[in-house]
Every structure is written in C-alpha cells, then in structure tokens.
C-alpha positions as YAML, in Angstrom:
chain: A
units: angstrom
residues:
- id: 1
  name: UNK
  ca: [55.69, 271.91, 188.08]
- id: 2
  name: UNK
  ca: [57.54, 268.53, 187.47]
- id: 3
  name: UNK
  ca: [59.47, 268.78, 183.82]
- id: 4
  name: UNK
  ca: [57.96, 267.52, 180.83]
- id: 5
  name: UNK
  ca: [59.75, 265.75, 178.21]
- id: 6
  name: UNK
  ca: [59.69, 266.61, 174.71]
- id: 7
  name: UNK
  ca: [60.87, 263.49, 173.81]
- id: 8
  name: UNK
  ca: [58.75, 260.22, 173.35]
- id: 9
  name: UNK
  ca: [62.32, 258.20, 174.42]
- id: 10
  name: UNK
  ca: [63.74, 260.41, 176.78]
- id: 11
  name: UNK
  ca: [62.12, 260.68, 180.58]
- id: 12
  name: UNK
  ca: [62.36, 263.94, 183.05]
- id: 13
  name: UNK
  ca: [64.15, 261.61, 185.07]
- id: 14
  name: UNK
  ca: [66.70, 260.92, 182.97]
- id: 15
  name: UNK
  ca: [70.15, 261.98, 184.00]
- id: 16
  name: UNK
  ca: [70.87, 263.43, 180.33]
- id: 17
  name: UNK
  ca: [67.33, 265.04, 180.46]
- id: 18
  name: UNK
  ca: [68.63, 268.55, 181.18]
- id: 19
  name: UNK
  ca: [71.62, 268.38, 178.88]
- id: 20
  name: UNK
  ca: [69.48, 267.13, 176.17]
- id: 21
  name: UNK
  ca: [66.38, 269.65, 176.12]
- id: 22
  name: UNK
  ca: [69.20, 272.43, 176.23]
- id: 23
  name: UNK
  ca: [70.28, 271.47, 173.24]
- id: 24
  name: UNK
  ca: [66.14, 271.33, 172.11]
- id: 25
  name: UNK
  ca: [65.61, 274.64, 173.84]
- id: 26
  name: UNK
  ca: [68.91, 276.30, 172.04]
- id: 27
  name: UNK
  ca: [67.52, 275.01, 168.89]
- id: 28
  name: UNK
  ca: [70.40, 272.51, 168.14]
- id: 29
  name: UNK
  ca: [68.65, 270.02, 167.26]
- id: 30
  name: UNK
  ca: [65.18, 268.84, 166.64]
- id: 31
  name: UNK
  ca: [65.57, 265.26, 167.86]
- id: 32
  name: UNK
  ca: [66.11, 262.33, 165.09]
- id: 33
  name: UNK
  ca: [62.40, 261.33, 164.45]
- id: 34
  name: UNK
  ca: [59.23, 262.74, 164.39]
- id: 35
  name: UNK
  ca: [55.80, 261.11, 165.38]
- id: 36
  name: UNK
  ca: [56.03, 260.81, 168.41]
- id: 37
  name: UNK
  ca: [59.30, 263.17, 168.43]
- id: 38
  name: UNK
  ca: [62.56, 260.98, 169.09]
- id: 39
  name: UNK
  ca: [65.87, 262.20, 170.67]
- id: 40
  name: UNK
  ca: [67.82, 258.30, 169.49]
- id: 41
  name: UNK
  ca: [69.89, 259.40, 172.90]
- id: 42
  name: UNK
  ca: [71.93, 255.67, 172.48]
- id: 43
  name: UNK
  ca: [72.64, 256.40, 169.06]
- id: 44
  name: UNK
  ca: [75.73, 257.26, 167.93]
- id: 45
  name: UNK
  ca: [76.92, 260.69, 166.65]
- id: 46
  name: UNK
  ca: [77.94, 260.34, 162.90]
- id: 47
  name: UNK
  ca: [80.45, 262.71, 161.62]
- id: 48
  name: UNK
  ca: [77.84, 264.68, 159.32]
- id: 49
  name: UNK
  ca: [75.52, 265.23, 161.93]
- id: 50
  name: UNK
  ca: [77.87, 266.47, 163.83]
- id: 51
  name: UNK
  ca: [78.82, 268.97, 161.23]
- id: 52
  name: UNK
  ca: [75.05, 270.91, 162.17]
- id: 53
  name: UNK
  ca: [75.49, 270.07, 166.06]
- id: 54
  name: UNK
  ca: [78.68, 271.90, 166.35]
- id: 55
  name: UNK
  ca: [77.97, 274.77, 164.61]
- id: 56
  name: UNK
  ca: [74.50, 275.59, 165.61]
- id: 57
  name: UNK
  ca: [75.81, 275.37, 169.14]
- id: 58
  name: UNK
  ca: [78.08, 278.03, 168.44]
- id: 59
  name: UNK
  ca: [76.32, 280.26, 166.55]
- id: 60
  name: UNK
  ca: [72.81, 279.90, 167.34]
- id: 61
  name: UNK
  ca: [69.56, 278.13, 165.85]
- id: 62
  name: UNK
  ca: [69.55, 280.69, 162.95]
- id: 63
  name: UNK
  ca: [72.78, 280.00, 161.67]
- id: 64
  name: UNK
  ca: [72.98, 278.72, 158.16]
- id: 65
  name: UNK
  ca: [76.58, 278.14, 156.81]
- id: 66
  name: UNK
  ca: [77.32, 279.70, 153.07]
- id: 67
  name: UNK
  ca: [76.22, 277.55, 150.18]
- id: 68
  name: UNK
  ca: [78.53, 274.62, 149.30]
- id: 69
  name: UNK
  ca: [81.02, 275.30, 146.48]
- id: 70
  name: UNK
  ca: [81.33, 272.39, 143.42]
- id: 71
  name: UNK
  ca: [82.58, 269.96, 143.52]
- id: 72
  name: UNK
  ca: [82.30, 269.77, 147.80]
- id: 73
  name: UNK
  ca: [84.67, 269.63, 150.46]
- id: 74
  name: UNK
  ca: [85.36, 266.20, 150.24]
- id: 75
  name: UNK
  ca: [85.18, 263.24, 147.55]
- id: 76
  name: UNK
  ca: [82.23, 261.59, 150.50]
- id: 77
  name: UNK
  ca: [80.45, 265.19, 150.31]
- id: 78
  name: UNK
  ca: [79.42, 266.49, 147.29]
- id: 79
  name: UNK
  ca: [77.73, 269.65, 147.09]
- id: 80
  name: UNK
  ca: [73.99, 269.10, 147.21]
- id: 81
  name: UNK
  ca: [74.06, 266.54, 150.04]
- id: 82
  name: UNK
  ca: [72.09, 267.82, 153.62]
- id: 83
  name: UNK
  ca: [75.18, 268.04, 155.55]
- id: 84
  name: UNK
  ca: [77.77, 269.33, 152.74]
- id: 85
  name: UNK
  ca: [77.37, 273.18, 153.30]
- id: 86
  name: UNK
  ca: [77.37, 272.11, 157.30]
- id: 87
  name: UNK
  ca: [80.87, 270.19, 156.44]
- id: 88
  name: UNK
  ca: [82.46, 272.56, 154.30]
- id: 89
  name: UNK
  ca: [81.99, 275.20, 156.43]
- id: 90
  name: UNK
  ca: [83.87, 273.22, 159.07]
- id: 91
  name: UNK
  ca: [86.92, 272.80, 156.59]
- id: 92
  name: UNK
  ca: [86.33, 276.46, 155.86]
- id: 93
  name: UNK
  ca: [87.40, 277.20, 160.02]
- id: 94
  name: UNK
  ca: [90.03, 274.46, 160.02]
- id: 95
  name: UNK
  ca: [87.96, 272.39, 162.50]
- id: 96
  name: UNK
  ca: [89.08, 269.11, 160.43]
- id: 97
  name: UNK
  ca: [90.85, 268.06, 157.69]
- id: 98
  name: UNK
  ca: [88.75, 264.75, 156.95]
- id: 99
  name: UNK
  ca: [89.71, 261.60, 157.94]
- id: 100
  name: UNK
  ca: [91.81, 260.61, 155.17]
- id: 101
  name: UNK
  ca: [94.21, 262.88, 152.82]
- id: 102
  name: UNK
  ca: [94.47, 260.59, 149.89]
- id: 103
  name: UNK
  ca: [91.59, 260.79, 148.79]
- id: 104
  name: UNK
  ca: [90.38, 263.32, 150.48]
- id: 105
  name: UNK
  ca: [87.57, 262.19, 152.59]
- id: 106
  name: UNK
  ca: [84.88, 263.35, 155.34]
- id: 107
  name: UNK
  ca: [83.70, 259.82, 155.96]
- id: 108
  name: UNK
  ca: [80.28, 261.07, 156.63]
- id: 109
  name: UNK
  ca: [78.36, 258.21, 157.89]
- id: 110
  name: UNK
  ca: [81.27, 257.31, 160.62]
- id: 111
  name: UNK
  ca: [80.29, 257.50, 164.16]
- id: 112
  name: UNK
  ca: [82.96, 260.38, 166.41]
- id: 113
  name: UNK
  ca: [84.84, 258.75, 168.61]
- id: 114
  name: UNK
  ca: [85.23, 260.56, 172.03]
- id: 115
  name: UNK
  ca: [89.41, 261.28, 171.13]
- id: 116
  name: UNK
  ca: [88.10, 262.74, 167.93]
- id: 117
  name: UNK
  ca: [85.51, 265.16, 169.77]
- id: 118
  name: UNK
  ca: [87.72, 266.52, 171.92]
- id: 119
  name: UNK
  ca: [89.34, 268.19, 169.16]
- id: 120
  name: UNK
  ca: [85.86, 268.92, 167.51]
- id: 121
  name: UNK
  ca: [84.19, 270.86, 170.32]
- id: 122
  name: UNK
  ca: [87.57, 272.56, 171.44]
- id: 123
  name: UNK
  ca: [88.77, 273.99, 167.49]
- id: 124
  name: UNK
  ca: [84.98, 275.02, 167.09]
- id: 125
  name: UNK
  ca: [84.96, 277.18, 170.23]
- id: 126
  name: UNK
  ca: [88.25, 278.63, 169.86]
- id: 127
  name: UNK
  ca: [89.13, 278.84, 166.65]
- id: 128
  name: UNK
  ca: [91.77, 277.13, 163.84]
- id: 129
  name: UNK
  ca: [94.52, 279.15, 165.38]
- id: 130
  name: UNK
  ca: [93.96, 277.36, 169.53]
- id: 131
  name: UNK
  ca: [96.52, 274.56, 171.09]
- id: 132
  name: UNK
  ca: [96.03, 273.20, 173.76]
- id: 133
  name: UNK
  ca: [98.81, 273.54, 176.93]
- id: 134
  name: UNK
  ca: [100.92, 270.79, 177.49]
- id: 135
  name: UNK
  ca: [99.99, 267.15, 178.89]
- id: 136
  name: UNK
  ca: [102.49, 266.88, 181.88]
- id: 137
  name: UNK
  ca: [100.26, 264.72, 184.31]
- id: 138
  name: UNK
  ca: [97.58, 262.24, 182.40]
- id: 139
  name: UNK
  ca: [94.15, 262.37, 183.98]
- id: 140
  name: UNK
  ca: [92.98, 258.93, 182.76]
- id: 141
  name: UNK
  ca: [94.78, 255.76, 182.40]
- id: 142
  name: UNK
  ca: [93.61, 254.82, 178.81]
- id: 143
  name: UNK
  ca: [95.33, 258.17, 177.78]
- id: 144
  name: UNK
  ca: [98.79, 258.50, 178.65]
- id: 145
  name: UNK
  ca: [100.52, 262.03, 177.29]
- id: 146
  name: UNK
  ca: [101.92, 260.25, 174.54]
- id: 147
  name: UNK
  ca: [98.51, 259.93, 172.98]
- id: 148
  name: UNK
  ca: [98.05, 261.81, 169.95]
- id: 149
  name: UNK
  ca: [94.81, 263.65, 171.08]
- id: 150
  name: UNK
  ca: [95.88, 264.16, 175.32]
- id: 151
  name: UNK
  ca: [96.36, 267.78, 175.32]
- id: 152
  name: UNK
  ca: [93.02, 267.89, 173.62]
- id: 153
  name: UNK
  ca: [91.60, 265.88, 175.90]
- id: 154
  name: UNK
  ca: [92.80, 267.02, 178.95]
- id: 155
  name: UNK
  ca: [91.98, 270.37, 178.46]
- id: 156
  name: UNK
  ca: [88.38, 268.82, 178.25]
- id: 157
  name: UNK
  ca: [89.04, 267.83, 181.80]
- id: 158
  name: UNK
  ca: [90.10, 271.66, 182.21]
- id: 159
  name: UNK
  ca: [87.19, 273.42, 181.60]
- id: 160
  name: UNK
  ca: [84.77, 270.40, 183.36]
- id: 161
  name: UNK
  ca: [83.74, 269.59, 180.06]
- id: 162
  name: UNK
  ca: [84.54, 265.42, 180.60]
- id: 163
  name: UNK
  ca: [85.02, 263.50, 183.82]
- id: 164
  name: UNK
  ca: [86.04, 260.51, 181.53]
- id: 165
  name: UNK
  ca: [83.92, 257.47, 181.11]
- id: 166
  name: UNK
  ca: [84.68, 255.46, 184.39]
- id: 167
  name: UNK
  ca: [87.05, 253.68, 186.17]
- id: 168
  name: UNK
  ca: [89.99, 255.84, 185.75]
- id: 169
  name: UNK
  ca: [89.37, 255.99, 182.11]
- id: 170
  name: UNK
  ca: [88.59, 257.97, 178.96]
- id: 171
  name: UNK
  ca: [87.76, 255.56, 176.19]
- id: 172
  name: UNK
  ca: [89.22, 257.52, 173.56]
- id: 173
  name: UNK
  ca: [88.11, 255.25, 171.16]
- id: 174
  name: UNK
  ca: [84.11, 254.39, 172.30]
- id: 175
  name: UNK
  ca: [81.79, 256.37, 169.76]
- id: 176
  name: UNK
  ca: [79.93, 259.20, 171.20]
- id: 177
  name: UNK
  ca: [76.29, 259.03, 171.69]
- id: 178
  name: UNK
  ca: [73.97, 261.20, 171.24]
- id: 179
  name: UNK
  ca: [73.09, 261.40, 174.82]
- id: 180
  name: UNK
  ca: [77.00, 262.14, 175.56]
- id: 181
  name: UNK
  ca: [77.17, 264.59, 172.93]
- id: 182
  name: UNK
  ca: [74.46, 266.59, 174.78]
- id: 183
  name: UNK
  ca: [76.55, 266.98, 177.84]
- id: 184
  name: UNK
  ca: [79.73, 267.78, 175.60]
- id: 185
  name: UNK
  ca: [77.91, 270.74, 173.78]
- id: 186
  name: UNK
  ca: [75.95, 272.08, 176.68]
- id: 187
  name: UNK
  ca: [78.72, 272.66, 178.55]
- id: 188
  name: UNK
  ca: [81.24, 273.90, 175.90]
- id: 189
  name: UNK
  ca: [78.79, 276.36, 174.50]
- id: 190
  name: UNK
  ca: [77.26, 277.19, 178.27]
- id: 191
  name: UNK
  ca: [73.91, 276.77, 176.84]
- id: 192
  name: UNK
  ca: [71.16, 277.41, 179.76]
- id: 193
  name: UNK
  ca: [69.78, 274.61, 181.48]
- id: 194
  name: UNK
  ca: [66.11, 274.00, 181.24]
...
C-alpha cells in the first residue's frame, strides 16, 4: 500500500517523509498545528521546543521530566511556562548551560543553529560526562578543527548522523529546521522507520 501522510504539509514523497513520521510514530512530536494536522517542516527549531524533542526521543513518548523548581532554570524560563520543566531538566543532565551566564539565560524563543545541535543531540545520548575524540582531519570546509564545536560535529559525521549541508560544507551557523531536526533525532535515537 503506498504511505499515507499524516501531515496536511508533508507528502509520502517527500524525502524527509520517513524521518519525520518516525518521529510521529515514536511519539516525539505531534506536529505544530492541528486542523488539518501540520508538521511546519521549514520552520525552524527554537531552543524550547527543542527542550521536549530531545528528551522524548530519548526516553520515550511517556516521559515527563520532574516538576520545575521556583524560581526556573533560567531568568527566560520561569517555572510555570510549557517548556520550563522540559528545560530544566536539560540543565539538570548538563546538556546546556544557556546561552548566556550573566544573566543567566535559556533564550527560549531562539532558533538552534546546526553547531549548537551537534552538541545537543550528542550530550543527550551520552550523557554530561561524554567528549568527543579529537578533530585531526576536518570533514567540511566551513569547519576547520579550530572551531569551537568540530569535535562535536565531526563525531556527527562518525556515527552517519550529518553528511553536512552541501558543497563541502556544514553551515554551522544555518538554523535547523524542523524537517532537519527529524533526520538528526531519528538517527541518533535509531528510532524505526515507518
């Protein structure tokens, strides 16, 4: 039987069709809008959404992360905000430390870059307490081993997780979409295929 879509916006044919409805299937994530059910799969991935997406991926559609402590885990995330128990629970496993110390901040609404997300996905699969080898040979031309986040991202490369963006490149600094992020959880997580 030819696949079916459970997606108003994304088609069987579409090349992040599989990735995506693994993510559905896994219970991940329900999409980003409802009547007819949307998937967004050009939007970007903002950091507080990708609180949920990391950590459902990991530990399953059930997973509900411990009840945010006052006053939050970050000056952006007060307790009683949707994604605050999501984000404090990834400050809880040392996944980030915010992106800025004074004040401390989350900054919530910001879109993940793909440099950023390498460290994301790789600390939430491995734990506070994982490095990354050495860069001693750069895969991609836009990161050379000098770059603050190449062992990060070339252990991406690794594990088959990221064949860059094109042309010899990475684009640590293009946001992540929501289509991308698909691809970057699906395999990370080895999620089944639909």
């Amino acid at each position: 039987a030819a696949p079916v879509s459970a997606f108003a916006d994304v088609a069987p044919l579409d090349p992040f069709w599989s990735f995506i409805h693994a993510l559905y299937d896994a219970g991940v994530t329900g999409g980003c809008a409802s009547a007819p059910l949307r998937y967004c799969p050009q939007h970007t991935v903002s950091r507080e959404a990708l609180a949920v997406l990391l950590l459902r991926a990991k530990e399953g559609a059930a997973y509900t992360p411990p009840s945010c402590t006052p006053p939050g885990p970050f000056s952006d995330v007060p307790c009683g905000g949707p994604y605050a128990a999501w984000t404090q629970e990834l400050v809880a496993r040392a996944v980030t430390g915010g992106c800025s110390v004074s004040p401390p901040a989350y900054c919530p609404s910001a879109s993940v870059d793909r440099a950023q997300m390498a460290v994301f996905l790789l600390r939430t699969a491995e734990g506070p307490a994982y490095v990354p080898p050495p860069c001693t040979v750069p895969t991609f031309a836009d990161v050379p081993c000098s770059h603050p986040f190449a062992v990060w991202i070339e252990e991406l490369v690794r594990r088959g997780i990221t064949s860059g963006c094109g042309g010899g490149n990475y684009c640590p600094t293009t946001a992540v979409t929501r289509a991308q992020m698909a691809v970057f959880l699906t395999v990370t997580f080895a999620l089944p295929l639909p």
